[in-house]
N, C-alpha and C positions, 0 to 999 in steps of 0.2 A: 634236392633236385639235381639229375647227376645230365649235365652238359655235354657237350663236343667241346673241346680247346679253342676258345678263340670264338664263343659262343657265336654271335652277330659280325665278327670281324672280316671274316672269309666270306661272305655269302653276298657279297652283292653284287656277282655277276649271274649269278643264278636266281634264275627267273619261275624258272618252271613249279607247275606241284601236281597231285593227283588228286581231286575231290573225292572219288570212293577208298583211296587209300586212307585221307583225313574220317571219315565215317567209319570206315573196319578198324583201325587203331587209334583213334585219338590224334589230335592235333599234337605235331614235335611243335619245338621252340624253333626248328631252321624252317619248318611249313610255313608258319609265321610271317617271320622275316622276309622270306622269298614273296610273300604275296603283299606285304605292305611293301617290300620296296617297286613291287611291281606297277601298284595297283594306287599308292598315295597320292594324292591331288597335288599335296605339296612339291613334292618330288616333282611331279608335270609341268609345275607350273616354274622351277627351278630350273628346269632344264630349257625350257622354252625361252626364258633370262638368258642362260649360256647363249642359247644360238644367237638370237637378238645382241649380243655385246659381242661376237663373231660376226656377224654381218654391219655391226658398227665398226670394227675394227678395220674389216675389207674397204670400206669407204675411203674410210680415215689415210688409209695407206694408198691410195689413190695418185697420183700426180696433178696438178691443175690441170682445168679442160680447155682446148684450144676455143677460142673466143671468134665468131665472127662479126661483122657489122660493116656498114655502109653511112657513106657521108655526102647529103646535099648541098653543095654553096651557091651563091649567087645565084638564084632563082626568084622569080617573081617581084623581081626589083621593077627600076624603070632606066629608060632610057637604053642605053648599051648593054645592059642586063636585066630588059623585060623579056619577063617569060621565061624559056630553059637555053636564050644565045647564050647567054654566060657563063651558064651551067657549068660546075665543077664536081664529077661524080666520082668518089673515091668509094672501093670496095679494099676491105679491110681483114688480115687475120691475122689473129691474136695471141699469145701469148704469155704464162709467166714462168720466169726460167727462177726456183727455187734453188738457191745458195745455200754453204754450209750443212748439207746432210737435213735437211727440214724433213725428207720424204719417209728417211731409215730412220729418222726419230719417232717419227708418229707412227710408222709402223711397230717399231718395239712399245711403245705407249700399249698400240692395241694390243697386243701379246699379252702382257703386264695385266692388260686389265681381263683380259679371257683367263688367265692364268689365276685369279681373285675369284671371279665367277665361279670356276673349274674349283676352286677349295671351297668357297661357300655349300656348292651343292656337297662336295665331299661331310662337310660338316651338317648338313641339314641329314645323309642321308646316315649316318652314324648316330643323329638324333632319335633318329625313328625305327633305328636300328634297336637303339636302346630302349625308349618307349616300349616298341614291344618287347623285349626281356620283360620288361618292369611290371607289365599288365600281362605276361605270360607269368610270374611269378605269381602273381594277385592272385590270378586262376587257380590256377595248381594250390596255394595255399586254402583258399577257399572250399577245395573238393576236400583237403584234410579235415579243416575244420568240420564241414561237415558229414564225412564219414565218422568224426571223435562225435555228433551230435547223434549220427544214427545207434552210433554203440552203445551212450548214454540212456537215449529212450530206453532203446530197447534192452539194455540193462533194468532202468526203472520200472521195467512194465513186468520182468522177471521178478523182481525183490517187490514189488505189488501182488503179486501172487501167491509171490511165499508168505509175505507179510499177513495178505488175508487167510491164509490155510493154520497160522498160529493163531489168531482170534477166533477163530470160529471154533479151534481148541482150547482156547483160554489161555494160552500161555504167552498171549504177547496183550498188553489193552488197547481199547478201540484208540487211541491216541495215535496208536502206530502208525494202523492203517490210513489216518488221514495223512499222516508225513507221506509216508506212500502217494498214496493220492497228490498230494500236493510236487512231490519230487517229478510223477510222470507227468502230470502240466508243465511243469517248469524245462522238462526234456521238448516235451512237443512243444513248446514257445521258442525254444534254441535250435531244433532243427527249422522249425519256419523261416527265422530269421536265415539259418546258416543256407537254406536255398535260394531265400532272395538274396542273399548279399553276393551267391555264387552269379545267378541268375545276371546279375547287374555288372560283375566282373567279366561275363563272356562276352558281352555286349560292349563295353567298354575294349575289349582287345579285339572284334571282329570288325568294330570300325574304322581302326586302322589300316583296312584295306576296302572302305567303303562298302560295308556288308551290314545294313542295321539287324540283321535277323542270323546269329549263330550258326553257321552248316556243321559244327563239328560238336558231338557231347559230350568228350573230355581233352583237357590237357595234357598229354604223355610229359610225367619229369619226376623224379625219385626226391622229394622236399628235403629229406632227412642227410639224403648225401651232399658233402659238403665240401666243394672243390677244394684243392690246394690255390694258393696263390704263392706269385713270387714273390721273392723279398722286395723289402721295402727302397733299397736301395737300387735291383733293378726296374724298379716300377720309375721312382725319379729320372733315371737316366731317359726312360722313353718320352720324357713330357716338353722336349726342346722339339720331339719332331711330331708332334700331336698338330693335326689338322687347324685347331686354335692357337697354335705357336706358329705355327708356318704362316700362317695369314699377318703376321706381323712383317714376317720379312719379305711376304707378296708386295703389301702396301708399301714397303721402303723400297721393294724393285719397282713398282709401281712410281711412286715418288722421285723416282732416278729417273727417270724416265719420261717425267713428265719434267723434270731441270733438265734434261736434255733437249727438250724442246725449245724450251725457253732459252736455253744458250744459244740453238742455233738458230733464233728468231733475229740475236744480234745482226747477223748479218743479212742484210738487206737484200727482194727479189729483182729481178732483172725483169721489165714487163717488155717485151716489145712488139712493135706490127710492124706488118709488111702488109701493101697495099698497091693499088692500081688506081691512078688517077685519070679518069676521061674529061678533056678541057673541051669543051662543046666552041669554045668561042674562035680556036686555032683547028680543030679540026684534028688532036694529035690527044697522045695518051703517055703517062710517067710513073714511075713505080714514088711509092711514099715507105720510107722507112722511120720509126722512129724509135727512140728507149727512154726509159725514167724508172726513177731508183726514187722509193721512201727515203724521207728521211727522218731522226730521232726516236730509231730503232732500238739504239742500246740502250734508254732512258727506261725506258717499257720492258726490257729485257731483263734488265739487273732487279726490278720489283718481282717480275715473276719468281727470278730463282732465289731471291730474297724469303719470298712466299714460300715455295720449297723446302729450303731448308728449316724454314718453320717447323713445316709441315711434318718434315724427318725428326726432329727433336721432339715432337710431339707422340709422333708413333714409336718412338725409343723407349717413353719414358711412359709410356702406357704399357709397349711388351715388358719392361724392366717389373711395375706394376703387379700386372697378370700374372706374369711367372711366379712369383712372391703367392702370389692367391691362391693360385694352380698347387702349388708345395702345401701352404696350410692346409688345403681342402685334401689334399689327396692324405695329407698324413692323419686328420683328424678322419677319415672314411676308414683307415688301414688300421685305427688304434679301436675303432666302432666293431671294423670287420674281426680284430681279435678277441675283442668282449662278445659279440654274439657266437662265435664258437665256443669261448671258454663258460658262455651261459649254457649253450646248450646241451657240451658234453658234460657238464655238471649234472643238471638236469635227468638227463637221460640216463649218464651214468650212476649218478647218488642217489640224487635227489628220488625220482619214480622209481627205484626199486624198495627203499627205505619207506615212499609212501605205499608200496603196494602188501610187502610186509603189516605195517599198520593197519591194512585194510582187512587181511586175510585175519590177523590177532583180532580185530574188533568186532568181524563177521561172527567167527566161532567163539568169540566170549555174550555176542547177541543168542547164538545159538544154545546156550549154556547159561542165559537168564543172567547172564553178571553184568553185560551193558545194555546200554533201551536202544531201539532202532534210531532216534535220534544221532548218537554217538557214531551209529553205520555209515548216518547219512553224510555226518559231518568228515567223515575218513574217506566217505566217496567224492567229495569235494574238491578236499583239499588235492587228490590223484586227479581228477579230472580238472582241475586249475592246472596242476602242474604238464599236464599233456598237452595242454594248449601254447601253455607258456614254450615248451618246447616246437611247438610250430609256429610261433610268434619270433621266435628266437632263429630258427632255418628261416624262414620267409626275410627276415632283418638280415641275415647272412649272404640270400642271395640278390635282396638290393644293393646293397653296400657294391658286391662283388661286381655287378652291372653298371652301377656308374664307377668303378675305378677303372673298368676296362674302358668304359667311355673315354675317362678323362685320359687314357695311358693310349689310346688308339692310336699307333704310328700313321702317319699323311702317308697313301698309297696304298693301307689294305684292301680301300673298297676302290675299287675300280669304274668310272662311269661306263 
């Protein structure tokens, strides 16, 4: 299956596609792509997270809200202060004057945490990026398979014919004919299968963009072509900036950030009012000032950032972890992805030519009474296992290929 460079990596700013061009040539692998990232619920509901943790974040970064109020005294008493003669009506506005950078803290907080959001979706949408690679692969293997199932029959239904035109001559016994017989059932029970399994594979890759019912009735992609990859040591180098590595040091910027809070919680807010006091009993009016300060702020403060650097030790030694997992996976994929090449071009190179030889020697010694059709049937087998096996082998080549690119995706190709 012969790709674009960069199969899924490039394409998620591009939206668009053309329905009657997917119908006149077949579904590409970028059609795909372009319409599940369009069209995915997931992704929707991803991005609709983003905005929600940006409109948290604008709050958050807020300043306190001036406060008003009003205060009644000495009402409804008795004597010198029944009724409102005594009245003391103070109107109030309020105040909290936040210390120590509280405000540019939480603002970066929210940054930090849009900034997590913002790679999560990167990574959800490199999921579904690959997903479909994965089930565009299916496809396309699937159409192999079953064009090796059409050849087959209709191979069988040829050597059926022939078979029956030497009995009816005498030179072959009826034994044959029923191999015969028996080998075109066993084609037409292979292609059935090979149509529903395709059947099942379209439907499986057109749901990806929310389409239960197929528009397209083939997959455009060459199975047999078999990308280059890089080396294994350029593939490592990309895996410190893979959208799954960078989310380790979102969460530690994240984590800074939220100790930066917590430090500057140490120092205590300034609350104060100014107000207007009307004395009903003097017939005169005075302004009220007052201030008050929390105290045993820093008690509270040093467990937060206590909890913090917890919290950084933790995400340290989870990315230290990862990374470690991320290397075995990628290298146990890259020694996968050199066995299924070196199967294939065996295969294809050796192996089915040496079977097909065999096959051509076994025909013309059936033809020449020296083997039984049995011996045909078994040489048409063993080439028909081995063709298969070669698109089991490309199909295995270009899984592999799709999750390495997965796992090697630099943070930044896809763009929201």
């Amino acid at each position: 299956m012969k790709f674009k460079k960069g199969w899924t990596l490039a394409l998620a700013g591009a939206m668009g596609f053309v329905a009657s061009a997917i119908q006149a040539q077949g579904l590409t692998l970028d059609e795909a792509v372009r319409r599940s990232l369009a069209d995915n619920a997931a992704l929707r509901a991803e991005g609709a997270a983003v905005a929600a943790v940006r409109h948290q974040a604008a709050a958050d970064g807020l300043a306190p809200p001036l406060t008003i109020g009003t205060e009644v005294e000495n009402v409804a008493g008795t004597g010198d202060v029944s009724g409102i003669h005594g009245a003391e009506t103070t109107l109030r506005l309020g105040r909290v004057f936040e210390l120590g950078g509280k405000q540019s803290a939480r603002r970066a907080l929210g940054e930090a945490q849009v900034a997590r959001q913002l790679n999560l979706v990167e990574q959800r949408r490199l999921d579904v990026a690959a997903d479909v690679a994965y089930r565009f692969i299916e496809v396309v293997s699937k159409q192999a398979r079953l064009a090796l199932a059409e050849q087959a029959l209709t191979l069988a239904q040829a050597s059926r014919k022939a078979v029956a035109q030497r009995v009816e001559r005498g030179r072959s016994p009826q034994a044959d004919l029923h191999l015969a017989d028996l080998a075109v059932i066993r084609a037409e029970l292979e292609r059935e299968a090979a149509g529903n399994e395709l059947a099942s594979a379209r439907v499986t890759l057109s749901v990806l963009w929310g389409q239960q019912q197929p528009d397209f009735e083939r997959a455009s992609g060459e199975l047999e072509a078999l990308p280059a990859i890089a080396p294994f040591e350029a593939l490592v180098e990309r895996l410190p900036r893979s959208p799954d590595q960078q989310a380790f040091a979102l969460e530690t910027q994240q984590i800074a950030a939220q100790t930066r809070v917590a430090e500057a919680s140490r120092k205590p807010d300034l609350q104060t009012t100014l107000g207007v006091r009307r004395l009903e009993a003097i017939d005169d009016q005075a302004l009220v000032l007052s201030f008050s300060l929390p105290l045993g702020m820093s008690a509270r403060s040093s467990s937060a950032i206590a909890k913090q650097q917890a919290e950084g030790e933790r995400v340290e030694a989870q990315r230290s972890v990862t990374a470690l997992d991320a290397y075995q996976s990628l290298f146990g994929r890259y020694q996968s992805l050199q066995r299924a090449r070196h199967e294939f071009e065996t295969m294809r190179e050796r192996m089915i030519p040496i079977a097909e030889k065999a096959l051509a020697s076994t025909e013309a010694g059936y033809e020449e009474a020296r083997f039984s059709f049995l011996q045909v049937a078994q040489a048409r087998t063993v080439l028909l296992g081995l063709q298969r096996d070669v698109i089991d082998a490309a199909t295995r080549y270009h899984r592999l290929l799709a999750d390495i690119e997965r796992a090697t995706a630099v943070s930044g190709d896809l763009n929201p």
